[in-house]
C-alpha positions in Angstrom: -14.0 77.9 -11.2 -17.7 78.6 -10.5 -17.1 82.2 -9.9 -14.2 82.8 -12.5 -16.5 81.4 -15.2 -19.3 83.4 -14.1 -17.5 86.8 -14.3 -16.2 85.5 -17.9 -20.1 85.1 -19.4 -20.9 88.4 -17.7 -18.2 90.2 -19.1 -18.3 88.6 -23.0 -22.3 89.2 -22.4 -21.7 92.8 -21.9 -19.4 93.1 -24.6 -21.7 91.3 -27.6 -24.3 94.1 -26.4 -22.8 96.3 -27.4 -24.4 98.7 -24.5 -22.2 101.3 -24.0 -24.1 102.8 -21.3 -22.8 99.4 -18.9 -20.1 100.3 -16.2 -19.2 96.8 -14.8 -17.8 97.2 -11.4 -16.1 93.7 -10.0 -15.6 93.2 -6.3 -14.1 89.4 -5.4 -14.6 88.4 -1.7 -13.7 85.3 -1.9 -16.2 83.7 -0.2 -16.0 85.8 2.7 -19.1 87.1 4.4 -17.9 90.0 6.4 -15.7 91.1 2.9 -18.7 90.7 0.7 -20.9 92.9 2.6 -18.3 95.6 3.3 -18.1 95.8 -0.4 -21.6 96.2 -0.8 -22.1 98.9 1.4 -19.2 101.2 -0.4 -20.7 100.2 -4.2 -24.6 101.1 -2.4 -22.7 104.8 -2.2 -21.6 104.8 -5.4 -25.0 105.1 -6.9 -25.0 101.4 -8.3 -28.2 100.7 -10.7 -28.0 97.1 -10.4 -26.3 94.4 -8.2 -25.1 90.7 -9.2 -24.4 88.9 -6.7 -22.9 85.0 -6.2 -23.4 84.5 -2.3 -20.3 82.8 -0.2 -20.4 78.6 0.2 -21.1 79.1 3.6 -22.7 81.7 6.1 -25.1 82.9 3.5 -27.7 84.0 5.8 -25.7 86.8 7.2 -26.1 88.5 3.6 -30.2 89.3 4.4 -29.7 91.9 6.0 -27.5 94.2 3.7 -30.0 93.0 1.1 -32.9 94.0 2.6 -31.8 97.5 3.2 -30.4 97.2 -0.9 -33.9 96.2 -1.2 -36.0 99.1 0.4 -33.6 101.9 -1.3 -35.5 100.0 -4.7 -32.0 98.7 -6.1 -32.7 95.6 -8.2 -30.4 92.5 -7.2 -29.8 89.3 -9.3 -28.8 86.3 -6.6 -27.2 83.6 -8.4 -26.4 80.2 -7.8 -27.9 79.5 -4.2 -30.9 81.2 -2.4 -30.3 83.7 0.7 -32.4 82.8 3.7 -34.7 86.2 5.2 -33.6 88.4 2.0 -36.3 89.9 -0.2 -34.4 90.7 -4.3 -36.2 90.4 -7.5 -34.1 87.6 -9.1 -32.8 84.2 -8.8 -30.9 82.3 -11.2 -29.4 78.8 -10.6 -29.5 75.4 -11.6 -33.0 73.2 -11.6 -31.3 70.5 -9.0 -34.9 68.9 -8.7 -34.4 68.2 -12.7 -31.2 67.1 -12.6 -31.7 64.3 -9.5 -34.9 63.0 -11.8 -32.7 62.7 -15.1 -29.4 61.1 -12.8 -32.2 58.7 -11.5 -33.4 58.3 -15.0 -29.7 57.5 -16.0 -29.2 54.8 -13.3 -32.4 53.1 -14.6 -30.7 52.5 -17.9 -28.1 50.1 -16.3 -30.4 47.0 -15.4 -33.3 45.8 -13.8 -32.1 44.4 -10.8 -31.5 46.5 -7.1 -28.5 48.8 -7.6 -26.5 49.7 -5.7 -25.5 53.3 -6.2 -22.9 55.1 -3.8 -23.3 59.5 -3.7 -21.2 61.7 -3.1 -22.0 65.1 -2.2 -19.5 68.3 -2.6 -18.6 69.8 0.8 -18.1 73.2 -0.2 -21.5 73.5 -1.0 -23.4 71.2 1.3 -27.0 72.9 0.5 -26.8 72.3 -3.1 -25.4 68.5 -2.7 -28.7 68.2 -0.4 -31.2 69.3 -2.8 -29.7 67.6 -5.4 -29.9 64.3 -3.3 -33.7 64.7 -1.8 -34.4 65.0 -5.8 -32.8 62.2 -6.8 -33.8 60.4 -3.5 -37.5 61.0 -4.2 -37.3 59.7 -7.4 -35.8 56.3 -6.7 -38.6 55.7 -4.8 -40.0 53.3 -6.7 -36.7 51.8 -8.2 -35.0 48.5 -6.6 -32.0 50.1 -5.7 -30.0 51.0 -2.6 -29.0 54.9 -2.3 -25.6 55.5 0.0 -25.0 58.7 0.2 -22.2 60.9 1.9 -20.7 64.3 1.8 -16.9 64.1 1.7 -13.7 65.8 0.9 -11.8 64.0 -2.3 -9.1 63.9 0.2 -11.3 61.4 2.4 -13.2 59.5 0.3 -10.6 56.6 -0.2 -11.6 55.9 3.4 -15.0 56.3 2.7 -14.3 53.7 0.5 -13.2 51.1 2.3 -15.6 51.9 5.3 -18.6 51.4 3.0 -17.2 48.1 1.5 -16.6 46.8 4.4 -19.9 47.6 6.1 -22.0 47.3 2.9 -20.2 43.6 1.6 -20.9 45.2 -2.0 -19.2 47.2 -4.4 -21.1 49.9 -6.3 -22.4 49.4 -9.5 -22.8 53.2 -9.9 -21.0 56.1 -8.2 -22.9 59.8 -9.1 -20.2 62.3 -7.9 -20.9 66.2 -7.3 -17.3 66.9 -8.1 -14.8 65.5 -10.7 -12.1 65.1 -8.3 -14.2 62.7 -6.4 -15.1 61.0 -9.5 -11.6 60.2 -10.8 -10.5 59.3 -7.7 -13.3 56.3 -7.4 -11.9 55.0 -10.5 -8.7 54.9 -9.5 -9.7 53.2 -6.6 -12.0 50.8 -8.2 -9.7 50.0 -11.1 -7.1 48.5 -8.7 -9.8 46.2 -7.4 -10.7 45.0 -10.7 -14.4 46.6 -10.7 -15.6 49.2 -12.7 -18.8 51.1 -11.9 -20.1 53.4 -13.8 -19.0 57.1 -12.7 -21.3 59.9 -13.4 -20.0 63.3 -12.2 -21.3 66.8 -12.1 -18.9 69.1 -14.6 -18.5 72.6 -14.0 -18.4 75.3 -17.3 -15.1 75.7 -18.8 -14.0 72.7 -16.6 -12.1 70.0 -18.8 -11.4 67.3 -16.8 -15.2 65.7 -16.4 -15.1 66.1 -20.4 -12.1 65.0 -20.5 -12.5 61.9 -18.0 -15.7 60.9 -20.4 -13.6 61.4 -23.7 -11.2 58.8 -22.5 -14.2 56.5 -20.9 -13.6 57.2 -17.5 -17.0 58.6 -16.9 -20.0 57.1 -17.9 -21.3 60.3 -18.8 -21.6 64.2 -16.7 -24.0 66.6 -15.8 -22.7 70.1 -17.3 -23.6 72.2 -14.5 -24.9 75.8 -16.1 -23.3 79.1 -14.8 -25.5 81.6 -15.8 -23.8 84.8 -16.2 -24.8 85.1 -19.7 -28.2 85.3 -18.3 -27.8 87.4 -15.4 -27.1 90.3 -18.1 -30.1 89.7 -19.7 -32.3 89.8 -17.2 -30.6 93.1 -16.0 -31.4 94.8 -19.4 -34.6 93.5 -19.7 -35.9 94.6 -16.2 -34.3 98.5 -17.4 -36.7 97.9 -20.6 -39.4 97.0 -18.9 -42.1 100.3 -18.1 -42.9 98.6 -14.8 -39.6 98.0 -12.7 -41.2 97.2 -9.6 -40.8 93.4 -8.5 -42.9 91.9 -5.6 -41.9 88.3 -5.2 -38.8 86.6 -6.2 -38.8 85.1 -9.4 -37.2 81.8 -9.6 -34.9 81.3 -13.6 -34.0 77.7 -13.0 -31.6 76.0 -15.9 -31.9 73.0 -16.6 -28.4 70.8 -16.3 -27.3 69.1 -19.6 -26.7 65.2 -19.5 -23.4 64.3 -21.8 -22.9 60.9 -22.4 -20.0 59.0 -24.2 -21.6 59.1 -27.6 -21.1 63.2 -27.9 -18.1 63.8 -25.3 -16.0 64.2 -28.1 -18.2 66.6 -29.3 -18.8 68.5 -26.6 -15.1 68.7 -25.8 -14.4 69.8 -29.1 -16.9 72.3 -28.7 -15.5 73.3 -25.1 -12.3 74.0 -26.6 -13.3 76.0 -29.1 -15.1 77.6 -26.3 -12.0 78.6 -24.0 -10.1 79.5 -27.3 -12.7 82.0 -28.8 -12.8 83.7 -24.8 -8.8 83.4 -24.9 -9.2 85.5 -28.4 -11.9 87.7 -27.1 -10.0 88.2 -23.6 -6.9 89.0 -26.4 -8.7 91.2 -28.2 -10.5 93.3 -25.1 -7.0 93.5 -23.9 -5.9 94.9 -26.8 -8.6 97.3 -27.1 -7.7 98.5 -23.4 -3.9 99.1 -24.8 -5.2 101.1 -27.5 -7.6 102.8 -25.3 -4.6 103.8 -22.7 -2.6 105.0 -25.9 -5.8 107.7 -27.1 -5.8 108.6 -23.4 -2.3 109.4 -23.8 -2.4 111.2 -26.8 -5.0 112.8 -25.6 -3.3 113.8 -22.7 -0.4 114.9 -24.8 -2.6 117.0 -27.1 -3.9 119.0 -24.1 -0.4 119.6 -22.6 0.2 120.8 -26.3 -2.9 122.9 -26.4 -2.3 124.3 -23.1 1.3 125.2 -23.8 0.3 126.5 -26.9 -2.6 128.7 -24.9 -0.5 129.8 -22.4 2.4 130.8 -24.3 0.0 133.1 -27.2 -1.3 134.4 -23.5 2.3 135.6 -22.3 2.6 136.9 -25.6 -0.8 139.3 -25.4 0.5 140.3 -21.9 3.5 141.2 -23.1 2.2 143.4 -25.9 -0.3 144.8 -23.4 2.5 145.9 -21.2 4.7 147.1 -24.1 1.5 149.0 -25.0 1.0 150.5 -21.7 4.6 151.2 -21.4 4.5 153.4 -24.2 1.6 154.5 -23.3 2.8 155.7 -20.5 6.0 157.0 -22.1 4.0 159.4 -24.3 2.0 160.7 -21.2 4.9 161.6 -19.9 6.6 163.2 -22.4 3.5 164.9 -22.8 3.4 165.9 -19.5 7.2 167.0 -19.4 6.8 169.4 -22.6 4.0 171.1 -20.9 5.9 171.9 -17.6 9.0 173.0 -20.0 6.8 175.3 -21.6 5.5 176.6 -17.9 9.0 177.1 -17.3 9.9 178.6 -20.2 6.9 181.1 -20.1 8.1 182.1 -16.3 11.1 182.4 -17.8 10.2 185.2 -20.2 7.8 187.0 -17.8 11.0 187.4 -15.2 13.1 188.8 -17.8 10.4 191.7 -18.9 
């Protein structure tokens, strides 16, 4: 979803530029190492200005390298989402995790004075992320009476989890801060058939309607809109290509801060997510209706020059056939030229015989 959403902003970003001096060039590896930098290497011959790039969940560091050498040939890259260990590139955009573990701590403190007992749970695909964003929150518990249980599991697992940590712990949560929304819905189904109901706060990816929607209908306490950032990727590509000095030493760091929705404005913000997807399904209408009218000029414009060149080539035969009529009679009168003379030679012999 991350990556799909990603490619949307980027493209509706291009488009409201209006910058018609933008090539987009789109290569999906699905999170696969090897693929990504294959792909790399063939755009880095195709004279590419500018990369974007969303590293794989896993493997990461076996990116550096290709970067590096994208770095030295002095072609900017924007990394987004998660940091690549040993690569040098001007740009990073991603989420502020350290901001978002201080608000969800923030959040938890709302719910009562007494220890809590507050049950994590990390998103396995992305392991790094789900550490940062648990030293953050970690660190700023410190001082709160609460215990902090924290593991990093599939949704497929984490009914087991469940039941481990209940049995272990002899208490039920009284919060439950999820990385995922799967994870999230399946704690309350869980907890619901045990007659408890602790407050679910989930992370909510763009575009994604299930966090919203679990909060519209109250089974979230609230979510953490996680941003995407493609919208600003673009940005920050045009505004480096305005800028007289294009040379970037150190990495700079564009960290967005996460946006806390609670129950009071989920209906809001679903409303306004809706309208979201339905002005992109318009705009993704509209783009594709521009391509179809695009691929119908290109084909009138391919049937023009047919036309034009049958037209050209047949006003050509025509001049070569006049030429050769031309010559031919030409050629005729030469002749006939040439065939009155030697009848008058033969005539004069003629005469001079008879005398």
């Amino acid at each position: 979803m991350y990556h799909l959403t990603l490619l949307q902003e980027i493209f509706r970003e291009v488009e409201l530029t209006w910058n018609l001096n933008i090539k987009l060039m789109v290569r999906v590896s699905d999170n696969n190492p090897v693929k990504q930098i294959d792909d790399l290497e063939r755009l880095i011959l195709k004279d590419v200005d500018l990369f974007i790039i969303s590293p794989p969940n896993q493997q990461k560091d076996t990116l550096s390298g290709i970067l590096n050498e994208i770095y030295q040939k002095g072609i900017p890259v924007i990394v987004m989402r998660e940091d690549i260990p040993g690569a040098r590139y001007p740009y990073f955009i991603g989420a502020d995790h350290q901001k978002l573990g201080k608000i969800a701590s923030a959040k938890f403190k709302e719910f009562s004075d007494v220890p809590l007992e507050i049950w994590e749970i990390g998103e396995p695909s992305l392991p790094n992320i789900s550490s940062r964003i648990h030293t953050s929150l970690n660190s700023s518990l410190i001082h709160t009476p609460c215990h902090l249980h924290y593991t990093v599991k599939h949704p497929d697992s984490i009914v087991n989890w469940f039941r481990f940590s209940l049995k272990n712990l002899k208490k039920a949560p009284d919060v439950i801060f999820t990385h995922n929304n799967k994870s999230g819905i399946i704690a309350e189904t869980f907890f619901k058939q045990r007659s408890e109901n602790p407050a679910i706060i989930s992370i909510n990816g763009l575009q994604d309607d299930i966090g919203l929607k679990a909060l519209k209908d109250s089974i979230f306490y609230g979510i953490f809109q996680y941003p995407t950032g493609g919208d600003l990727a673009v940005q920050t590509a045009l505004n480096y290509f305005k800028s007289p000095s294009k040379q970037v030493v150190t990495t700079q760091k564009i960290l967005q801060p996460p946006l806390f929705i609670d129950r009071n404005n989920a209906q809001f913000a679903y409303f306004l997510n809706q309208k979201s997807k339905n002005q992109l399904k318009k705009f993704d209408t509209q783009i594709g209706q521009m391509n179809v009218r695009e691929e119908q000029m290109n084909q009138q414009k391919l049937y023009l020059l047919i036309s034009l060149t049958t037209v050209i080539l047949f006003l050509v035969i025509i001049i070569l056939i006049s030429r050769i009529f031309i010559i031919r009679e030409k050629n005729n009168k030469q002749l006939e030229q040439k065939n009155q003379l030697i009848m008058q030679q033969v005539k004069k012999s003629a005469n001079k015989n008879k005398n």
